[in-house]
matplotlib code that plots the C-alpha trace (Angstrom):
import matplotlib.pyplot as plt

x = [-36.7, -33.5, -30.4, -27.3, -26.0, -22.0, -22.7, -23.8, -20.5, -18.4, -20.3, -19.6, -16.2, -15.3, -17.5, -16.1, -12.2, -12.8, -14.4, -11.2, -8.7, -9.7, -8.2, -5.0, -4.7, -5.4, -3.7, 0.1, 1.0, 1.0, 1.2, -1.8, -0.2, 1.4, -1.5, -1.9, -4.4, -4.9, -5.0, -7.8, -9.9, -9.3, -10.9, -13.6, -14.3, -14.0, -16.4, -18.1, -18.6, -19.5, -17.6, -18.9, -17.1, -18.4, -17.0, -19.6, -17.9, -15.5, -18.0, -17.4, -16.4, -18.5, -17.8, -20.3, -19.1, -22.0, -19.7, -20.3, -16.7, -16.4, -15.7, -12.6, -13.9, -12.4, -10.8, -7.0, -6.0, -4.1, -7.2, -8.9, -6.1, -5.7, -9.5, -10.5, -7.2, -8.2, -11.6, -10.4, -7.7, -10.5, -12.4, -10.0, -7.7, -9.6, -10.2, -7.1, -8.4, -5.9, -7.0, -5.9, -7.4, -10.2, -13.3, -13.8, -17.6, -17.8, -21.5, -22.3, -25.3, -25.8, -28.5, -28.3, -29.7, -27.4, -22.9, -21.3, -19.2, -15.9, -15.6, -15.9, -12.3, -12.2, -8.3, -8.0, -10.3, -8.3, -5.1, -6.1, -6.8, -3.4, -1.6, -4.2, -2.3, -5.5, -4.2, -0.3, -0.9, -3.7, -2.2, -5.1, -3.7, -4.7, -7.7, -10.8, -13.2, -16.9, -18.8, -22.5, -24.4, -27.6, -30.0, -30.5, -31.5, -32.4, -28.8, -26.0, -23.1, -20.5, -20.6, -17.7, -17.8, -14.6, -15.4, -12.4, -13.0, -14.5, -12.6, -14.2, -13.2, -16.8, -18.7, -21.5, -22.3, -25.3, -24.6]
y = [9.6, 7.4, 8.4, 6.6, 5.3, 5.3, 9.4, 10.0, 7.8, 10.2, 13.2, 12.4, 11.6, 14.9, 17.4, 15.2, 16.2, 19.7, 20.0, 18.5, 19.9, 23.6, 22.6, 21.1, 24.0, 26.8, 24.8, 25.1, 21.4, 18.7, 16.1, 15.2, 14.1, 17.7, 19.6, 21.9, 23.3, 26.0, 24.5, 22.1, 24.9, 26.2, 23.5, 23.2, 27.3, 26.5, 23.1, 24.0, 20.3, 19.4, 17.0, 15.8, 13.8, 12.3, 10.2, 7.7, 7.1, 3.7, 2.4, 3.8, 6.8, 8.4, 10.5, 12.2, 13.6, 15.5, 14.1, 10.7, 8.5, 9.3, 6.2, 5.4, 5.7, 8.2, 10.0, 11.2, 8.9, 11.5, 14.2, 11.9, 11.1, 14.8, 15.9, 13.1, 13.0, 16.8, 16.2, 13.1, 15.3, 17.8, 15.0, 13.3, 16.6, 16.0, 12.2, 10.9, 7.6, 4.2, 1.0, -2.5, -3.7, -1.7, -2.4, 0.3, 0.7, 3.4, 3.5, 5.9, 7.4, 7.8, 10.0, 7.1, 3.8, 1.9, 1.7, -1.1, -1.2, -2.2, 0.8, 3.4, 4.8, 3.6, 3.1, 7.0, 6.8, 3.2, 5.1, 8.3, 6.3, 5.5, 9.0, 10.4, 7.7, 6.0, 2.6, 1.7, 0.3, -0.3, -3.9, -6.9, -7.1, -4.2, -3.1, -4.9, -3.2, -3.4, -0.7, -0.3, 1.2, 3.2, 5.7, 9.2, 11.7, 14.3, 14.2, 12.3, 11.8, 9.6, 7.9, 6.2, 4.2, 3.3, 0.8, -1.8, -5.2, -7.9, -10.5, -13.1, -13.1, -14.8, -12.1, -11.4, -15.0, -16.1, -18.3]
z = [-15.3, -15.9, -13.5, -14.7, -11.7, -13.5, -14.5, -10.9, -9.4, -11.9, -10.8, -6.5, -7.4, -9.4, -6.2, -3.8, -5.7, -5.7, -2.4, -0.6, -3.2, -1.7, 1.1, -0.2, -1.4, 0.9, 3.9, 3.7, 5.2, 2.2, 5.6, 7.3, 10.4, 10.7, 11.2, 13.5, 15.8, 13.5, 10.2, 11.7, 12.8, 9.4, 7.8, 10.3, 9.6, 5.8, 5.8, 8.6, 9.2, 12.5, 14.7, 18.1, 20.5, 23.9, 26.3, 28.1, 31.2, 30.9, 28.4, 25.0, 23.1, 20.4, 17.7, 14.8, 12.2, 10.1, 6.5, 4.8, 4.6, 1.4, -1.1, -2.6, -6.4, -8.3, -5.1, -4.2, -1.3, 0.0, -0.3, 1.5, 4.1, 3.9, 5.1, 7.4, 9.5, 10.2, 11.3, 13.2, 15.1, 16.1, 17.2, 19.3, 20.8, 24.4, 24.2, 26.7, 26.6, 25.2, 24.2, 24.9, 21.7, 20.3, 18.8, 16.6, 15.1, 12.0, 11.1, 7.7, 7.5, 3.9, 1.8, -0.7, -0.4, -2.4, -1.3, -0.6, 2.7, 1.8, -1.2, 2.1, 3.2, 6.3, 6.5, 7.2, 10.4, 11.6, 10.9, 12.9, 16.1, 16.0, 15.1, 18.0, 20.7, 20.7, 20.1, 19.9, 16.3, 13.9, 13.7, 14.3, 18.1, 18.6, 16.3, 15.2, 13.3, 11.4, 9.1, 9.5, 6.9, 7.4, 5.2, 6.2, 3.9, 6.0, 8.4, 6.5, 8.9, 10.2, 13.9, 15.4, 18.6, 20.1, 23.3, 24.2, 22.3, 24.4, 25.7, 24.4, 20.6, 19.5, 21.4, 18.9, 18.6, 21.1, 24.0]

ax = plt.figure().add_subplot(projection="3d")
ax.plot(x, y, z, "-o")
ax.set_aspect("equal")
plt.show()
């Protein structure tokens, strides 16, 4: 059987429209960042996606999110925006934690073996750790970041860790 992989891109992109266009449209903030606490257990109820959030002592924070980052083919930045700064803010009401500089890990656990890392929207989960207080700014003083991409058809899902970014700036380099 041939798949054409440009049909199936068109094909996400137009689900991946709709799905996040229900709740433009059923939520009565057009503003991401003025959502609140009931408009983002609204769209928890509605997706019934799944966020998680643990703090491991001083060590890291970790959050799963059981949705892929969606990429940025073919999608409304500001559906996007819209949907992930919701689940962020779930995932971060209780986190009281603030970074010096941040090292901020998104891995995507994707059903599909083939994405490329840098067509992900990861500028919606930077931005939330700073509307959440997590970081004064999602400038480089403050922020680093790196994407991680894994296969998982069974449990497709988002992780974030969020640990404060070593001191030493070469730190994944070996001794």
């Amino acid at each position: 059987m041939f798949i054409d992989s440009k049909e199936l891109i068109k094909t996400y992109a137009t689900m991946e429209q709709a799905r996040m266009k229900l709740f433009s449209i059923l939520l009565p903030s057009t503003d991401p960042e003025d959502l609140d606490t009931h408009q983002i257990e609204f769209i928890k109820t509605l997706t019934d996606i799944e966020t998680k959030t643990s703090v491991e002592g001083e060590e890291y924070i970790k959050i799963t999110i059981n949705d892929i980052l969606p990429t940025n083919a073919g999608l409304s930045k500001n559906v996007i925006k819209f949907h992930w700064l919701a689940l962020m803010n779930h995932a971060l009401k209780d986190v009281n934690t603030t970074f010096n500089k941040l090292l901020c890990v998104i891995k995507i656990y994707s059903p599909a073996t083939f994405w490329d890392t840098d067509n992900r929207s990861i500028k919606v989960v930077l931005d939330s750790l700073r509307y959440n207080r997590i970081i004064p700014d999602d400038r480089s003083q403050f922020l680093t970041h790196m994407i991680i991409g894994e296969v998982d058809r069974e449990n497709p899902r988002t992780e974030i860790y969020l640990l404060e970014h070593p001191e030493n700036p070469l730190w994944f380099l070996p001794e």
